[in-house]
C-alpha positions in Angstrom: 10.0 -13.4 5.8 11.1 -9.9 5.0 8.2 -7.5 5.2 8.5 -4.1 2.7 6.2 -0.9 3.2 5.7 0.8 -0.2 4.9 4.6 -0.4 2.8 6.1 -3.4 4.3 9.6 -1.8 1.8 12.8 -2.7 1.4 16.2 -1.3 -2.3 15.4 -0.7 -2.5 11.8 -0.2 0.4 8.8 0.3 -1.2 5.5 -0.7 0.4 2.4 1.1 1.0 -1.1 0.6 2.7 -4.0 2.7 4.1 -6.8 1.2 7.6 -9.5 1.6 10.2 -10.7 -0.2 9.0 -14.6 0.6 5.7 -14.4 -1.4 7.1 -11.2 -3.8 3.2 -10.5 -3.4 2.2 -6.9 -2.2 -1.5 -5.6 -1.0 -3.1 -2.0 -0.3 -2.8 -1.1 3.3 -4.2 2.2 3.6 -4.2 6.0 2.9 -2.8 8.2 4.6 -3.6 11.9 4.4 -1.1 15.0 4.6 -1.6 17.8 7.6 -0.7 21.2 7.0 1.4 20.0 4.0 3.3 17.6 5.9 3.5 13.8 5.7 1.2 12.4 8.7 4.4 11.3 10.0 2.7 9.9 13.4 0.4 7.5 11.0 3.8 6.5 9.0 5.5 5.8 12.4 2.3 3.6 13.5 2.5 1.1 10.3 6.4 1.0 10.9 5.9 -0.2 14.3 3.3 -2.7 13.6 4.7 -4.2 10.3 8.4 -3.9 11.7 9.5 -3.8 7.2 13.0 -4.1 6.6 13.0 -1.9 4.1 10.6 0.5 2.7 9.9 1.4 -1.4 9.1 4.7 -2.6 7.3 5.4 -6.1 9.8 7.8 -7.9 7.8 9.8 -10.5 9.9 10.3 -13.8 8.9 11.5 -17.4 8.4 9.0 -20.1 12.4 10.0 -21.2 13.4 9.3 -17.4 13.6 13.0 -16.4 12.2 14.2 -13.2 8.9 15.4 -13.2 7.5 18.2 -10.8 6.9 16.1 -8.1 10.3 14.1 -8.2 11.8 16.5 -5.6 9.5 16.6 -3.1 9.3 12.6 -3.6 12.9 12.3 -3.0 12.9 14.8 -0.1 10.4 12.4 1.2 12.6 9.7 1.2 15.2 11.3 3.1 12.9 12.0 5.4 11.8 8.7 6.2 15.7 7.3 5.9 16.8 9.7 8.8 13.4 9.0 11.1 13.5 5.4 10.8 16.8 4.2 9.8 15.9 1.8 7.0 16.7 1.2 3.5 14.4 3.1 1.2 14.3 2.7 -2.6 13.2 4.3 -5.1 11.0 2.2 -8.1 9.5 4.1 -10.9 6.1 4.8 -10.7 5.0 5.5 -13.9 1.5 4.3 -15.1 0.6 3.3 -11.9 -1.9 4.9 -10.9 -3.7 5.0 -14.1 -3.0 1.0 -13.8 -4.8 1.2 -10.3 -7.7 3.1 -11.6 -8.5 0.7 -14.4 -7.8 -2.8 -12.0 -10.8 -1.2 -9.3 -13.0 -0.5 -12.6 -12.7 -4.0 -13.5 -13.2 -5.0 -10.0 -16.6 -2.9 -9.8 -17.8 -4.2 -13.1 -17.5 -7.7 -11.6 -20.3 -7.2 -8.8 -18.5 -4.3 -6.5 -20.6 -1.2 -5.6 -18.9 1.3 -4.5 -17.2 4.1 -6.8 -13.4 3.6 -6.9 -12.4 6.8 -4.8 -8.9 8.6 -5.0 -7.7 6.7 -2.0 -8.2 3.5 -3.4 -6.3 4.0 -6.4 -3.5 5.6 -4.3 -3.2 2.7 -2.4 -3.8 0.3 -5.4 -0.7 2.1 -6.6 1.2 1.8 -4.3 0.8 -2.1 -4.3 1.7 -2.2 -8.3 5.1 -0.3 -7.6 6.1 -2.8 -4.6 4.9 -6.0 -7.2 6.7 -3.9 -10.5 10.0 -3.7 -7.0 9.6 -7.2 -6.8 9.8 -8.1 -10.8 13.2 -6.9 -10.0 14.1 -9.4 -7.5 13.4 -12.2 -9.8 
């Protein structure tokens, strides 16, 4: 089994999933939360450790045309980041729609008998799992 961490990088917030290559399925994991406008690098380090991925994806923001957004840099200066710290692959899958994708699959999930309002954090980790499974539609 080859586990893959999946980022949904933002300055605010980074959404996570976990998921392998076996299954191609991928799951929300958490949220992390940036400090002093910083990734929580020490959180980051802790899900490396426990999941031991062999690779880690990255949602790349991009325009509808496939030009960089405003984000894009600090996205990809992000991935650097976590290539020189932990030595592992890290790609880059386009993000686009996914959190507005995340957004409307928690809605649904409400409407069928969940509670509790769909906060920021779950859609960031929602997203990140749709741009590991959009990753793994790649594979295939």
């Amino acid at each position: 089994m080859s586990t893959v961490l999946c980022f949904d990088f933002g300055q605010i917030r980074t959404g996570v999933a976990i998921g392998n290559t076996i299954t191609l399925t991928a799951a929300p994991e958490c949220t992390l939360h940036s400090k002093n406008n910083q990734p929580d690098w020490k959180a980051i380090s802790v899900l490396i450790s426990l999941w031991r991925p062999s690779q880690l994806v990255v949602g790349l923001p991009l325009n509808l045309d496939g030009s960089d957004t405003n984000a894009t840099t600090a996205v990809r200066r992000f991935c650097n980041q976590l290539m020189a710290r932990y030595k592992l692959p890290v790609v880059q899958e386009n993000e686009q729609y996914s959190s507005i994708e995340a957004a409307q699959r928690l809605k649904e999930t409400r409407q069928c008998g969940r509670k509790k309002k769909v906060s920021k954090e779950d859609i960031d980790q929602v997203a990140a799992a749709i741009i590991l499974e959009n990753y793994f539609r790649t594979l295939q």
